[in-house]
C-alpha positions as CSV (number, residue, x, y, z in Angstrom):
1,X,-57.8,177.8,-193.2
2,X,-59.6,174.7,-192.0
3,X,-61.5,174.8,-195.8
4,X,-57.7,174.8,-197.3
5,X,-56.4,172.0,-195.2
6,X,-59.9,169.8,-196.1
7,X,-59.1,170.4,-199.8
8,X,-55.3,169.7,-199.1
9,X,-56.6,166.3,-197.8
10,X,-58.6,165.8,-200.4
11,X,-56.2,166.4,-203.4
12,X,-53.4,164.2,-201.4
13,X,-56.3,161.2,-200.9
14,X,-57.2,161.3,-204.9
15,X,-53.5,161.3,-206.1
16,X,-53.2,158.2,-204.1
17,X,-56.0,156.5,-205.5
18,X,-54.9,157.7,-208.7
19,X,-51.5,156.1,-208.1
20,X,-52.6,152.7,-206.9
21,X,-54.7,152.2,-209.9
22,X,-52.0,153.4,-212.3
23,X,-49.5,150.8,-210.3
24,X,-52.1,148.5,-210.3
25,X,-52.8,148.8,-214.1
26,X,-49.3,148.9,-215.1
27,X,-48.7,145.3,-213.0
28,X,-52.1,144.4,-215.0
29,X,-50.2,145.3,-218.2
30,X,-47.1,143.1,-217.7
31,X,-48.9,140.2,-216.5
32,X,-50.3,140.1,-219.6
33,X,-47.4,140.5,-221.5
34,X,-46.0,137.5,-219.8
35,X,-48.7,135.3,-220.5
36,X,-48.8,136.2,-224.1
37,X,-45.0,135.6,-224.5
38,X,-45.6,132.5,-223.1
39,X,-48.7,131.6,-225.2
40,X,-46.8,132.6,-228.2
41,X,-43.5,130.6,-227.3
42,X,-46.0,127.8,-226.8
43,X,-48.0,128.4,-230.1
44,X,-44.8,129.2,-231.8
45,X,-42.9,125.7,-230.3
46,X,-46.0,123.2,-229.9
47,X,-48.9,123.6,-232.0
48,X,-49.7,121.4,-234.9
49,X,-49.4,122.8,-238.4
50,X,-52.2,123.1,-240.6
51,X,-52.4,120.2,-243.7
52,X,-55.2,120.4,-245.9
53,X,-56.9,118.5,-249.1
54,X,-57.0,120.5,-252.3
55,X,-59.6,118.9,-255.1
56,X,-57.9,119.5,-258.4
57,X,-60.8,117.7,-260.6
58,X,-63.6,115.5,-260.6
59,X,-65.5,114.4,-257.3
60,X,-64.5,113.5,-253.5
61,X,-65.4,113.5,-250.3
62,X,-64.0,114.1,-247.0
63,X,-65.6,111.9,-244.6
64,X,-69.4,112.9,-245.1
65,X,-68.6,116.3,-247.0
66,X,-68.7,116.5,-250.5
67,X,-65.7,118.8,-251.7
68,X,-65.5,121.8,-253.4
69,X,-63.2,122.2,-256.9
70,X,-60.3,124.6,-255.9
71,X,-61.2,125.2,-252.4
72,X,-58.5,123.9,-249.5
73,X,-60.1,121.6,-246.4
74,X,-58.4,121.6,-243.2
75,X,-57.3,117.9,-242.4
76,X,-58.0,116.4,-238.9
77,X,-57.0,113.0,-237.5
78,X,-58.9,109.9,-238.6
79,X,-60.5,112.1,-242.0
80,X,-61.3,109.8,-244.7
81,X,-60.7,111.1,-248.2
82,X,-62.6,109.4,-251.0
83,X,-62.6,110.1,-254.5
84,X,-64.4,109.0,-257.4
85,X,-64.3,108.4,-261.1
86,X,-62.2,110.9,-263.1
87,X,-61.2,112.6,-259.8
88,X,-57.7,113.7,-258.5
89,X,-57.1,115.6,-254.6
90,X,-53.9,116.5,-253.1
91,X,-52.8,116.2,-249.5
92,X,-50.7,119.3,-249.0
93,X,-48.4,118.9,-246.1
94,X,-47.4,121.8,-244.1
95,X,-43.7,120.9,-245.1
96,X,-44.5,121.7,-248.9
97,X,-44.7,117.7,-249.1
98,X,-47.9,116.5,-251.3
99,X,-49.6,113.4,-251.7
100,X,-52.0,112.7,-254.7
101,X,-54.6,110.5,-254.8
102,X,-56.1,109.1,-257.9
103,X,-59.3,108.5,-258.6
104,X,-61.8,105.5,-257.1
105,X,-59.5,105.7,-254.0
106,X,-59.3,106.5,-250.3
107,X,-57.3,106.8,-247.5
108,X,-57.0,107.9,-243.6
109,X,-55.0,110.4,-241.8
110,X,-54.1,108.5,-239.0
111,X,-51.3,110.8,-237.6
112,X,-50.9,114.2,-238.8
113,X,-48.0,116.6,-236.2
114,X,-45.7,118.8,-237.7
115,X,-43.9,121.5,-235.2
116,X,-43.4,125.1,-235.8
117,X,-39.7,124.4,-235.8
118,X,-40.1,121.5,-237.9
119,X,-37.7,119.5,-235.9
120,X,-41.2,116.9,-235.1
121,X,-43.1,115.8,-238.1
122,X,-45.1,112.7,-237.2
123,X,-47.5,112.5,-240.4
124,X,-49.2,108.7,-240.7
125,X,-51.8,108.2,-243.6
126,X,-53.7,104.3,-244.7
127,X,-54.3,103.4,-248.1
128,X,-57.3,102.1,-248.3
129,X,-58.6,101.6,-252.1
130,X,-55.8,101.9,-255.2
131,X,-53.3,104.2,-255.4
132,X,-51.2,107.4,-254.6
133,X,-48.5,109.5,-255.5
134,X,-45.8,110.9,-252.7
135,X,-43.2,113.4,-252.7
136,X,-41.6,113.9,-249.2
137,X,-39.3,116.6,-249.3
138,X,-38.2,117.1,-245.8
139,X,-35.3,115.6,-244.0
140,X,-36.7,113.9,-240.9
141,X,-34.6,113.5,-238.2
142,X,-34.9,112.6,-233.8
143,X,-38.4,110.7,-233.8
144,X,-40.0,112.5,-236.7
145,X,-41.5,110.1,-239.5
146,X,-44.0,109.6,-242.8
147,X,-45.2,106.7,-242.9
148,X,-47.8,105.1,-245.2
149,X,-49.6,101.8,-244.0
150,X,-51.5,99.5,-246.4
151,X,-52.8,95.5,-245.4
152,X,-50.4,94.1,-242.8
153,X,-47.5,96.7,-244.3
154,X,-46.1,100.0,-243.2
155,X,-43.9,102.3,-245.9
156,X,-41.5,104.8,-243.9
157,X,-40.0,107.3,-246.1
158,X,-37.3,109.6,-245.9
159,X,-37.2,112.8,-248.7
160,X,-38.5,110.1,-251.2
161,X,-41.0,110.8,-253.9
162,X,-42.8,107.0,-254.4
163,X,-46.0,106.2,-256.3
164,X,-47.9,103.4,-253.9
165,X,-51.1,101.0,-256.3
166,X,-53.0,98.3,-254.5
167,X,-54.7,97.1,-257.6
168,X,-51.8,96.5,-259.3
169,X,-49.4,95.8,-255.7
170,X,-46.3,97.5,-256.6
171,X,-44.4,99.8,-255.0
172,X,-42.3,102.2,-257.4
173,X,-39.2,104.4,-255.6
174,X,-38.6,107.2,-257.8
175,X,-36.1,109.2,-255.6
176,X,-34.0,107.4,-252.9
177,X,-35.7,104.7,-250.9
178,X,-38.6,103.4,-248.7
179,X,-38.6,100.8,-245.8
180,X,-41.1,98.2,-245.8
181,X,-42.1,96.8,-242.7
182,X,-44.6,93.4,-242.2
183,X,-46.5,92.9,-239.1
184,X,-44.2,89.7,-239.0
185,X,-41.4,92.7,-238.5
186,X,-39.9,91.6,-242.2
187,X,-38.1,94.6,-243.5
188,X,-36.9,95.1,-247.1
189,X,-35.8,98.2,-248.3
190,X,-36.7,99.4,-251.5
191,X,-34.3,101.3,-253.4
192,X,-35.2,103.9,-256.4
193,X,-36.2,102.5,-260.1
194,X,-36.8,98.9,-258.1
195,X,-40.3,98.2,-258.4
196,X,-41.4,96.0,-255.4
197,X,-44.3,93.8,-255.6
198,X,-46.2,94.3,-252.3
199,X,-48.6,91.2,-252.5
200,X,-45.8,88.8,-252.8
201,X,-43.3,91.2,-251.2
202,X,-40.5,90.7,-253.2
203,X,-38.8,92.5,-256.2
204,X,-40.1,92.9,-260.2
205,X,-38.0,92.8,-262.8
206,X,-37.7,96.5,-264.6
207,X,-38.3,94.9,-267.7
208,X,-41.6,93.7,-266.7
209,X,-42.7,96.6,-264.5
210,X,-42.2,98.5,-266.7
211,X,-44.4,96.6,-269.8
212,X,-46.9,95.4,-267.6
213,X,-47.4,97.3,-264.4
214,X,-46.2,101.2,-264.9
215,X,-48.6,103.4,-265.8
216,X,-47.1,106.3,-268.0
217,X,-50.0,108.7,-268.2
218,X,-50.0,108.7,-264.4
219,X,-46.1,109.3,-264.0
220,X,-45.7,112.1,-265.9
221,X,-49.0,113.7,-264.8
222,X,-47.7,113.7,-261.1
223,X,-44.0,114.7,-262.9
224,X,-45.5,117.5,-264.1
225,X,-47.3,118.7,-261.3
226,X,-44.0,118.1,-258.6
227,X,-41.9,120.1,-261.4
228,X,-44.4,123.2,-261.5
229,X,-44.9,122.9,-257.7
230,X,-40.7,123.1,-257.1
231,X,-40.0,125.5,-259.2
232,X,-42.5,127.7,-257.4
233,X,-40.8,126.7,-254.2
234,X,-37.5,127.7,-256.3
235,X,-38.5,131.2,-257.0
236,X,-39.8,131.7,-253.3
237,X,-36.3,130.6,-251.4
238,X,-34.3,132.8,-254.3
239,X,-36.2,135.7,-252.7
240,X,-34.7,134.7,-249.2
241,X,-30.5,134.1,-250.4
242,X,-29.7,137.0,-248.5
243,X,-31.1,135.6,-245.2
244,X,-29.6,132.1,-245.8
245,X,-26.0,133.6,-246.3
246,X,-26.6,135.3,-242.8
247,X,-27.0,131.8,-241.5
248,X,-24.1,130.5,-243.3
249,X,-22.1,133.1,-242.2
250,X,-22.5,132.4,-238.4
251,X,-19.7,131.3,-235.9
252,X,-20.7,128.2,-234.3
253,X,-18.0,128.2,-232.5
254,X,-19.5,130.2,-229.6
255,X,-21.4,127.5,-229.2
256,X,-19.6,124.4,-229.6
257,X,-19.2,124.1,-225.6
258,X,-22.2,125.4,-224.2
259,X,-25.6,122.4,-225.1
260,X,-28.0,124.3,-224.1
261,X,-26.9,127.2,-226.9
262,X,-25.6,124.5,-229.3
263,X,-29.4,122.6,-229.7
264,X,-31.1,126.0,-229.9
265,X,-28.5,127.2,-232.8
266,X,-28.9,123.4,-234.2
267,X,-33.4,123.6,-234.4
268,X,-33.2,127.3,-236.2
269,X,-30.3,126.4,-238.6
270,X,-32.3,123.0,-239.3
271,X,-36.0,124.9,-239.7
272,X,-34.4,127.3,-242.1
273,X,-32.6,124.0,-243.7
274,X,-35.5,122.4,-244.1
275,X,-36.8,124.7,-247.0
276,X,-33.8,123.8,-249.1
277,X,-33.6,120.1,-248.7
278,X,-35.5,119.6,-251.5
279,X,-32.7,121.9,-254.0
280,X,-30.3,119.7,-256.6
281,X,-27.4,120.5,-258.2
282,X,-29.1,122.7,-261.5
283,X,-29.8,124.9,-258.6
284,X,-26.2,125.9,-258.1
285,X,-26.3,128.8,-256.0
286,X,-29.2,127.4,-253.6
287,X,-27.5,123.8,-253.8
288,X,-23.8,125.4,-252.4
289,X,-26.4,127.3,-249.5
290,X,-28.3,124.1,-248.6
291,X,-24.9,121.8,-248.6
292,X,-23.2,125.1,-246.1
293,X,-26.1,124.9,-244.1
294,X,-25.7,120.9,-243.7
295,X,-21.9,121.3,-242.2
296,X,-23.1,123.5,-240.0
297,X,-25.6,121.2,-238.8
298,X,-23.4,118.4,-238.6
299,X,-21.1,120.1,-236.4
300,X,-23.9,121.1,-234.2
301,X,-25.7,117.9,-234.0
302,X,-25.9,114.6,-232.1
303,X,-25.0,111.6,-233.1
304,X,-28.1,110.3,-234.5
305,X,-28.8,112.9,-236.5
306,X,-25.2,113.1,-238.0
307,X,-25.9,109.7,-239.6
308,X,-29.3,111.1,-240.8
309,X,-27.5,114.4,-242.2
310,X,-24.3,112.2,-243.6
311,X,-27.1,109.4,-245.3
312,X,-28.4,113.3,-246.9
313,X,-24.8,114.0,-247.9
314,X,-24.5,110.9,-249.4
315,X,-28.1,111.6,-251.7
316,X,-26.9,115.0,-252.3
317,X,-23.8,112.7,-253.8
318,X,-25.7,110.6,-255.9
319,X,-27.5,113.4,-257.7
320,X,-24.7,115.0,-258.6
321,X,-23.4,111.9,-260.1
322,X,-26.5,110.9,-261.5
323,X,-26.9,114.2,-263.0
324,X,-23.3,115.4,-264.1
325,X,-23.5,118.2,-262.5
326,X,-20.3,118.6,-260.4
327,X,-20.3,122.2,-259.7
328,X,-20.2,121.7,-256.0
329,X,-18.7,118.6,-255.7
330,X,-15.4,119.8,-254.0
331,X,-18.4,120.6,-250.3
332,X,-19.7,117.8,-250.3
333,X,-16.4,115.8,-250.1
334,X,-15.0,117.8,-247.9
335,X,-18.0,117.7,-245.7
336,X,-17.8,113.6,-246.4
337,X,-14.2,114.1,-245.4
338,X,-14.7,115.9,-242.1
339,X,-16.9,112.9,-240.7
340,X,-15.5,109.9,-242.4
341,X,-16.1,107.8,-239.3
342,X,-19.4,107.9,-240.0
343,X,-19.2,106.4,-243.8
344,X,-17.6,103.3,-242.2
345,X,-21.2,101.4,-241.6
346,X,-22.5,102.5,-245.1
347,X,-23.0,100.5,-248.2
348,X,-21.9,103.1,-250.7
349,X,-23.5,100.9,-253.5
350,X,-27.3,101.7,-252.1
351,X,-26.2,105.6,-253.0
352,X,-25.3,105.7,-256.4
353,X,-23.6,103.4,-259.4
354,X,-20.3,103.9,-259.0
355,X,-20.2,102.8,-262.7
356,X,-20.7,105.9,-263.8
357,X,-18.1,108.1,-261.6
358,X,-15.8,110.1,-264.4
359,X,-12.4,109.1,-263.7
360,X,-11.5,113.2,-262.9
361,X,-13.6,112.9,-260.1
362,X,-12.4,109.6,-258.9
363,X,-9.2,111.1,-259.0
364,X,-10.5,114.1,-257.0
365,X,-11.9,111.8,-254.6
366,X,-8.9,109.3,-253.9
367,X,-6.8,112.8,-253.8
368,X,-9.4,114.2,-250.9
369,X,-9.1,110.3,-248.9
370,X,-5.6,109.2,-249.6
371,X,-3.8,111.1,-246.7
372,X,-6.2,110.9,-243.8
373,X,-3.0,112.4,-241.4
374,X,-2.1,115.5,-243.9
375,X,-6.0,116.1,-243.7
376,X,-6.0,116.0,-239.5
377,X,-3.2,118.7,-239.9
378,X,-4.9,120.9,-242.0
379,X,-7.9,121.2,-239.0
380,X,-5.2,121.3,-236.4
381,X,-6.4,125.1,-236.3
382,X,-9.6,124.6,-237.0
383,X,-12.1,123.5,-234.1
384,X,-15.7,123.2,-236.1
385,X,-15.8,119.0,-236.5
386,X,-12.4,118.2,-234.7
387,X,-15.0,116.5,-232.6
388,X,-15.8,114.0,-235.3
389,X,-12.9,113.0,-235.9
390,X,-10.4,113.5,-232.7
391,X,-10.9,109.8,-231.8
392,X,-9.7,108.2,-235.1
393,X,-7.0,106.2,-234.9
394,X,-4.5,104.3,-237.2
395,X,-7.8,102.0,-238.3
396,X,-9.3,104.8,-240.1
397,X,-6.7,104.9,-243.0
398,X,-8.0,100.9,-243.3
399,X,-11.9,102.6,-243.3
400,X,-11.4,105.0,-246.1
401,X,-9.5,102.5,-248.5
402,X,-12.5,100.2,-247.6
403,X,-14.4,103.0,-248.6
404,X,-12.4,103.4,-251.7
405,X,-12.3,100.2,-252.8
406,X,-16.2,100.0,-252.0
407,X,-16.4,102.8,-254.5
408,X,-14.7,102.1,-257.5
409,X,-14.3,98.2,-257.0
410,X,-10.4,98.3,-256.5
């Protein structure tokens, strides 16, 4: 009896123990659970992305380390890239940006953050001998920037592709536009297929750029590589249409009236966004998704960053003059439509040549403008971007004829 009751005891004392460590390692367990969400959420929210230096040809060096042909280098803050004669390297952003350098030049990464979400870039590089080749593809918005510095100047870029030579001191906008800023805080801004002279900091005629400064070999090399390097890009995002139509498709207006919800909706549409920026108009189908995912974003964003995203409407609106290619014209007045407010500070003119406009679609366009009241009736059901345009008054008829008679010179 008493040897029963001692192994009774027994039993009853080593289930316990046994319990307490199972308890004990099952708090062990989620504890580390949490961290690792945490540590991912912070990985996921905060970490810099990875850029790196490819070698294409020839002979560089990145800070003391001579480079490999066809083998990527990690970039770090304050690297020096050199190359040599016959040489050509590529800085490839994490964004899918690039920037070539030519050969017998150098330069320093000087700031170099990208978020996971993409909704920080803050990339900086120096020119320091001769000459690259930029194409920006991203649409930067809040405090995010590319810069490129050179002397006493600074060249901030927005989605711009620009080709940057200190021997010859131009600076030649092929897409869109760059601001030049002077330690003296002079600021010009230099439009596309406007060559700038940077030593004497003020414009070159075409004629003569184009005779004596433009080098043609080096244009369409870096043409050449930016159309091969897109239409990879192309063929990657035409694998993921199903997932952007699941982001066109959803109701923001669950979220119109709750900020916390609306920003978080706003940084996973615009991470997702950010792959298509770089579509145009020949890309019909993934043009129509990138220009849906842009109204979304307007309606979801602050004011800052709806003049960013209405300055991108306005590009998008340009290439499709520029190109003829009006297949999805009839969004991208409509989304012009829905925030005319915003137009009333712009100089159409820096956009596109209005020269050009086929009178159908100036007839389109005055028919989209010329009743601003029938066009607040139509939304009078309709809450997405009633918050644009709630506060216009009798003035904004007088803003879109301005903006009218901006356009076709009436």
């Amino acid at each position: 009896m008493r040897f029963s009751l001692y192994f009774i005891y027994y039993i009853l004392i080593k289930m316990y123990k046994i319990k307490n460590k199972f308890i004990i390692f099952i708090i062990t367990i989620f504890c580390w659970l949490v961290l690792l969400i945490i540590y991912s959420w912070y990985i996921e929210n905060n970490k810099e992305m990875d850029s790196y230096v490819f070698l294409l040809k020839g002979e560089a060096k990145l800070n003391s380390d001579i480079l490999n042909i066809n083998k990527r280098y990690k970039l770090r803050i304050w690297d020096i890239l050199s190359t040599w004669k016959d040489s050509l390297a590529v800085l490839e952003w994490w964004d899918w940006s690039v920037t070539r350098i030519w050969w017998n030049s150098s330069l320093e990464v000087q700031e170099l953050f990208i978020s996971r979400d993409l909704s920080k870039m803050n990339v900086s590089i120096k020119l320091i001998r001769w000459r690259t080749w930029s194409n920006i593809i991203s649409l930067f918005a809040d405090w995010s920037y590319f810069k490129e510095t050179f002397r006493d100047t600074e060249a901030a870029v927005r989605w711009t592709v620009f080709d940057l030579d200190l021997d010859k001191d131009y600076l030649y906008v092929i897409t869109h536009k760059v601001q030049l800023t002077k330690r003296n805080w002079e600021i010009v801004i230099v439009n596309e297929k406007n060559p700038f002279n940077i030593r004497d900091f003020k414009f070159i005629w075409l004629d003569n750029f184009i005779k004596y400064f433009k080098d043609k070999d080096w244009e369409k090399l870096n043409i050449d590589f930016d159309n091969a390097f897109l239409q990879l890009m192309k063929n990657k995002l035409n694998k993921e249409i199903k997932n952007f139509n699941k982001l066109k498709d959803i109701d923001i207006q669950k979220v119109l009236w709750d900020d916390f919800k609306k920003q978080e909706l706003y940084h996973k549409l615009f991470k997702e966004y950010q792959k298509l920026n770089f579509i145009k108009s020949e890309e019909q189908d993934l043009f129509k998704l990138k220009l849906e995912l842009k109204d979304k974003l307007l309606s979801l964003a602050n004011k800052e960053n709806k003049n960013i995203l209405i300055n991108s409407t306005l590009n998008d609106f340009n290439e499709v003059i520029d190109s003829k290619n009006y297949t999805n014209i009839d969004i991208i007045l409509w989304i012009l439509s829905k925030n005319i407010n915003y137009l009333n500070s712009i100089n159409l003119k820096e956009y596109f040549n209005d020269k050009i406009v086929p009178e159908d679609i100036k007839i389109k366009i005055q028919q989209k403008f010329s009743d601003l009241n029938e066009f607040i009736n139509s939304l009078s059901n309709v809450k997405v971007g009633l918050d644009d345009i709630k506060n216009i008054n009798d003035k904004a008829s007088e803003v879109i004829q301005e903006w009218l008679n901006t356009l076709f010179d009436k």
